[in-house]
C-alpha positions in Angstrom: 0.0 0.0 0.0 1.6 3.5 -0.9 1.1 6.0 1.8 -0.6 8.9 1.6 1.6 11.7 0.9 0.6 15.6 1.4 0.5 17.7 -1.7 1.0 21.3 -0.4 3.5 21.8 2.2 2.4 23.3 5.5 4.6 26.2 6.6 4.7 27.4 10.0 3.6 30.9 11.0 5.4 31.7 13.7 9.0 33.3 13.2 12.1 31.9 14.8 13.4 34.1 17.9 16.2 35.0 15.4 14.5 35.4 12.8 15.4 32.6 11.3 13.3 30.8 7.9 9.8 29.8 8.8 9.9 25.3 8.9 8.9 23.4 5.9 7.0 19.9 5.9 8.3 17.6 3.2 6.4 15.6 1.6 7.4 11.4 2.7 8.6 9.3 -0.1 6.5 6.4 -1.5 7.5 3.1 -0.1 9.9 0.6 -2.7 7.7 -2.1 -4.3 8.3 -5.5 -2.6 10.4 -8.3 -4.8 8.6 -10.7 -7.0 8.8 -14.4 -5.9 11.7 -16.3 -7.6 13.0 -20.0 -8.2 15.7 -18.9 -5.7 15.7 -17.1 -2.8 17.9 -13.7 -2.1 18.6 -13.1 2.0 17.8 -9.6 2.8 20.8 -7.3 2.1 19.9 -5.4 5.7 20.6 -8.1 8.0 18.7 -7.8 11.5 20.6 -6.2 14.6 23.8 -8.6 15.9 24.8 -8.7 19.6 28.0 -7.4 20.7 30.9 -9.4 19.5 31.7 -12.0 22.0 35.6 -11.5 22.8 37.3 -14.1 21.4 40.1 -16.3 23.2 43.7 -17.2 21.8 43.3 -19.0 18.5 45.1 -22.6 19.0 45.8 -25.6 16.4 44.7 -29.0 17.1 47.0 -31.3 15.7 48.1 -30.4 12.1 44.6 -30.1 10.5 42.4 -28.2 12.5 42.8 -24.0 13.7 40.1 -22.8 16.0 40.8 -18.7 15.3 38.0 -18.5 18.4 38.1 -21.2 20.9 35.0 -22.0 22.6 35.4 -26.1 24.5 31.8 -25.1 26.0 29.7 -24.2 23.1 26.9 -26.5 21.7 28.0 -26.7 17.9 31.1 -27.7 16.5 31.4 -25.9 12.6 34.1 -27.8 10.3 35.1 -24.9 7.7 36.6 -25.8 4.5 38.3 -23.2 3.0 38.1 -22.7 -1.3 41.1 -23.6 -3.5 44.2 -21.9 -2.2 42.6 -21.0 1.1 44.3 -21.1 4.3 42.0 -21.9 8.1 42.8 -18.3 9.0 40.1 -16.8 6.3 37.1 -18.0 8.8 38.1 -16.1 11.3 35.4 -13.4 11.8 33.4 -16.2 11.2 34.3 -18.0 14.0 34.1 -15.1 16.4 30.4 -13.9 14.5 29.6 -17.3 15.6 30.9 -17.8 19.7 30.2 -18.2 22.1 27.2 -20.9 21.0 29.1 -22.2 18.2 32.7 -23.3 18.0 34.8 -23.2 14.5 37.2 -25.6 13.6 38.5 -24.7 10.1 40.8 -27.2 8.1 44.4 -26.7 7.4 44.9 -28.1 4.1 48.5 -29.1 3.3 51.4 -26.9 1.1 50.2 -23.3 2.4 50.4 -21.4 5.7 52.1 -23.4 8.7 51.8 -26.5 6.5 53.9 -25.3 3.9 56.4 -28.0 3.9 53.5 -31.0 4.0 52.6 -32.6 0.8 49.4 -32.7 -0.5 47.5 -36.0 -1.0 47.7 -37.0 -4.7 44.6 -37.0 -5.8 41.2 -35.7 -4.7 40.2 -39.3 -3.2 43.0 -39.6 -1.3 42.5 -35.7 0.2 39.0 -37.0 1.2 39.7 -40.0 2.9 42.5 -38.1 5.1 40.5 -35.8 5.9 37.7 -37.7 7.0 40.4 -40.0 9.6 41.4 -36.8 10.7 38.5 -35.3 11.7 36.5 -38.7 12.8 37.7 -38.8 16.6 36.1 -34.8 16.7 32.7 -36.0 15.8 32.4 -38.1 18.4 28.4 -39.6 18.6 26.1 -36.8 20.9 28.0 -33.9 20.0 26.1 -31.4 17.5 27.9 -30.8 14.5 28.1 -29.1 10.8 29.9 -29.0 8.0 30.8 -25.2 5.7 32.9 -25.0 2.7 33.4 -22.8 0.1 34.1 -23.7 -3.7 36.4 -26.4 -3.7 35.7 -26.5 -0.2 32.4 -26.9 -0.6 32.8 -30.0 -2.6 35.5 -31.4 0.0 33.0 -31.0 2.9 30.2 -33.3 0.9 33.0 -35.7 -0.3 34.0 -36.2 3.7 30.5 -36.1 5.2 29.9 -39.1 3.1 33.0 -40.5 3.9 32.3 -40.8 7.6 30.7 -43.4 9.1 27.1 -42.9 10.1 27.4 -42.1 13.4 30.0 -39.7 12.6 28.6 -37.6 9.9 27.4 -33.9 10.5 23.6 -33.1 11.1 24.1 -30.1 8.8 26.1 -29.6 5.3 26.2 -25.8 3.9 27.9 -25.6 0.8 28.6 -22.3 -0.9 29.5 -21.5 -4.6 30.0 -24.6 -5.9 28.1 -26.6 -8.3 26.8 -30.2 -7.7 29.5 -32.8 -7.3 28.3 -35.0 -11.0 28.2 -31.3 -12.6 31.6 -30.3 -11.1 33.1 -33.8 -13.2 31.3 -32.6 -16.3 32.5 -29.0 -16.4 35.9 -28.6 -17.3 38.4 -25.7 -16.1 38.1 -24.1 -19.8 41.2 -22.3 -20.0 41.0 -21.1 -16.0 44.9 -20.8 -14.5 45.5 -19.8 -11.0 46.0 -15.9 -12.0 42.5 -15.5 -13.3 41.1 -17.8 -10.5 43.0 -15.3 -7.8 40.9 -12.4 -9.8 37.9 -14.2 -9.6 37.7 -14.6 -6.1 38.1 -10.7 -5.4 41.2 -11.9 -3.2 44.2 -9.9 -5.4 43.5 -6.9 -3.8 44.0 -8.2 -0.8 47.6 -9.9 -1.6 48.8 -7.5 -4.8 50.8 -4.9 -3.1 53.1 -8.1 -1.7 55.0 -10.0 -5.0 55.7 -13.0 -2.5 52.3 -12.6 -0.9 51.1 -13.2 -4.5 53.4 -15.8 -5.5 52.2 -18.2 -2.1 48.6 -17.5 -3.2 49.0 -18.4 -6.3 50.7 -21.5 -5.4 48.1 -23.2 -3.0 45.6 -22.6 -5.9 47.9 -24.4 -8.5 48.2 -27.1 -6.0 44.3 -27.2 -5.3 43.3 -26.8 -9.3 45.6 -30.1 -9.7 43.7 -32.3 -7.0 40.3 -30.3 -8.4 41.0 -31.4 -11.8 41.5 -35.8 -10.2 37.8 -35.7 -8.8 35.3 -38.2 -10.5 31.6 -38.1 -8.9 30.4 -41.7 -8.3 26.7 -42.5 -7.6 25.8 -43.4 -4.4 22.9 -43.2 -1.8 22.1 -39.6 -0.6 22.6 -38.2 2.8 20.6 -38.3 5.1 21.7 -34.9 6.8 20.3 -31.7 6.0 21.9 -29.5 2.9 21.8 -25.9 1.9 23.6 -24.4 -1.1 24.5 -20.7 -1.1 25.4 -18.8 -4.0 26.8 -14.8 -3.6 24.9 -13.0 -5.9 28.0 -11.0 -7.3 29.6 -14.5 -8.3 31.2 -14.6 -11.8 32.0 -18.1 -11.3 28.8 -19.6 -10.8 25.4 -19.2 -12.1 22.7 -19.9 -9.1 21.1 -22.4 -11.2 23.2 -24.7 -10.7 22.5 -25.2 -6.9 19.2 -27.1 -8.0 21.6 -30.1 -8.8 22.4 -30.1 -4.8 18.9 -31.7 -4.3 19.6 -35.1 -5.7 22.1 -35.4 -3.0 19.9 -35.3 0.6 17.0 -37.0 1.7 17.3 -34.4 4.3 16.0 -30.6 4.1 17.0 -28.8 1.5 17.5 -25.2 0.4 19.1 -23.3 -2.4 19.7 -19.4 -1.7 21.4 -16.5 -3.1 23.1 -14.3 -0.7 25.0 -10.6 -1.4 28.4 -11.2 -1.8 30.9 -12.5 -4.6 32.4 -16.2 -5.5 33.7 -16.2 -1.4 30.7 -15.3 1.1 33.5 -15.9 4.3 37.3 -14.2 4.4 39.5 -12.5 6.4 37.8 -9.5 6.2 33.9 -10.7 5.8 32.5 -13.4 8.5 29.8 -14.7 5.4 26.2 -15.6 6.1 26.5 -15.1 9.8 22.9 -14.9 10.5 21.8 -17.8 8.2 24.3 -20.2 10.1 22.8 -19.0 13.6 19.8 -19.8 12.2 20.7 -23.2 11.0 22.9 -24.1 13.7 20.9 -22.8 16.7 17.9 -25.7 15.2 20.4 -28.9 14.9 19.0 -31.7 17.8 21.0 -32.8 19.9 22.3 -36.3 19.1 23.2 -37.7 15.5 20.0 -38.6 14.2 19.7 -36.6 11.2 23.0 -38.6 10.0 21.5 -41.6 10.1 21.4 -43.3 6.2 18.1 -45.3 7.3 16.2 -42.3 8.6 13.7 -39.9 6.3 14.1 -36.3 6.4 14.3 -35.1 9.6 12.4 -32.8 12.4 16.1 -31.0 12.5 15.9 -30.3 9.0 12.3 -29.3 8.6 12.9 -26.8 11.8 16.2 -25.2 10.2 14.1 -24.7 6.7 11.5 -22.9 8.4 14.3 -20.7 10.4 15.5 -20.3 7.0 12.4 -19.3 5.3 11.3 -16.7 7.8 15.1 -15.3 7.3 15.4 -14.8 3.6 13.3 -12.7 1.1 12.1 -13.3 -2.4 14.4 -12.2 -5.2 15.4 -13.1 -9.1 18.6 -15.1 -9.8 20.9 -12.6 -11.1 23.6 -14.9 -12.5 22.4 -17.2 -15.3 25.8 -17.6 -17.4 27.6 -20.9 -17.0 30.8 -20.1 -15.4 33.8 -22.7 -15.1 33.6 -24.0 -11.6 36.9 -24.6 -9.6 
């Protein structure tokens, strides 16, 4: 409904004690019309009031493949990050203090970057999952709440070890971001991408371009990723059971949001596909990502592991999170409908 706006403008009568200009009324502006309904769903750009930032305790590794940049050994949720190709653990760290005190991040350290420079990666994508998932097995023990985030690469990392785990082991929740279904990430090839244009992509060479060695170790980690990218084969198999959402930013060149419909096939949990404002990379060193939408999310896991059990039907867990979902995101068109090379 437009409001009813006032066509002359009143003026007041009585003069200031300085004499100053008599007071004008302006007219009020017509309210924006409200988006249209699309296929996908946009979160609002004006994200609802955040509590005080929780200060954050001494970031500490555990072992070589974890960093928790905000340790919290009493919160509820456990969050897995996986960082995009050529990431390092240390881009979720607003994250992980957006997040405490209910939620505690552990974000990956993948091998040949950071303070694992000197280890090798594994040889091929298969290999990378299956050490991944021994590694982070003994931290999912059975009763403790637990999700999985990744980003790009990452993103496809996180699915590849959810299903990896044993049933009792695998995460309630599985948010994947800017990356396209595992059988479309086989079929669509690199076309031509090399490390250079992928660092453009991302929006991350302003952040490392006024450094020439800055640039040269980013660009290494995402040669090394792009080579293990390039090994992954997608194999049917039975769905998961746990709940999935895939986020696109809707500033992405990389990825057209249609492509997150292909994430369906892969859950016989709740499911969700949603574009959010921001780029290829929702969550770096300088942006803590869909902050709000994880609260959501995370704040409506059960306690227990029962949405990752493979015999169970879609869960209460994941029903409760997509409602939390829905009454957290508006309506709004698609914006990116080119198909990108995916990475």
């Amino acid at each position: 409904m437009t409001p009813t706006t006032s066509t002359t403008p009143t003026t007041s009568t009585t003069p200031g004690p300085t004499g100053r200009p008599p007071l004008v009324a302006r007219p009020r502006p017509a309210a924006a019309p409200l988006p249209t309904t699309p296929a996908a769903r946009r979160a609002p750009a004006a994200a609802a009031p955040v509590a005080a930032p929780v200060p954050a305790a001494r970031p500490r590794v555990e072992g070589d493949w974890f960093l928790l940049p905000a340790p919290r050994p009493e919160a509820a949720v456990r969050l897995f990050c996986f960082p995009h190709a050529g990431g390092d653990a240390t881009a979720f760290t607003p994250l992980a203090r957006a997040l405490a005190p209910a939620t505690e991040v552990w974000a990956l350290r993948p091998p040949a970057r950071g303070g694992r420079s000197r280890d090798p990666m594994p040889a091929d994508f298969a290999a990378l999952t299956a050490e991944v998932a021994r590694e982070i097995a003994p931290h999912l023990a059975p009763g403790r709440r637990a999700a999985f985030y990744g980003q790009s690469f990452g993103a496809l990392l996180a699915y590849e070890v959810a299903r990896a785990l044993p049933a009792d082991r695998r995460p309630e929740l599985v948010v994947v971001a800017g990356a396209p279904s595992p059988a479309e990430w086989t079929e669509r090839e690199s076309k031509d991408l090399d490390a250079a244009e992928l660092l453009r992509l991302t929006g991350l060479e302003e952040l490392v371009s006024a450094d020439p060695e800055l640039v040269e170790l980013a660009l290494g980690g995402i040669r090394t990723d792009l080579a293990v990218s390039a090994t992954y084969r997608h194999h049917p198999h039975p769905p998961l059971a746990s709940a999935l959402y895939a986020l696109a930013g809707a500033e992405d060149p990389m990825l057209a949001t249609t492509d997150l419909s292909g994430w369906a096939a892969h859950t016989r949990g709740a499911f969700d596909r949603l574009v959010l404002p921001g780029g290829h990379l929702l969550a770096t060193v300088d942006l803590p990502g869909p902050v709000e939408l994880l609260t959501s999310l995370l704040h409506s896991l059960p306690t227990g592991r029962a949405a990752a059990d493979p015999t169970a039907g879609t869960t209460t867990a994941g029903a409760t999170a997509g409602t939390a979902t829905a009454t957290a995101t508006a309506s709004a068109t698609a914006t990116a409908t080119e198909e990108q090379p995916s990475w």
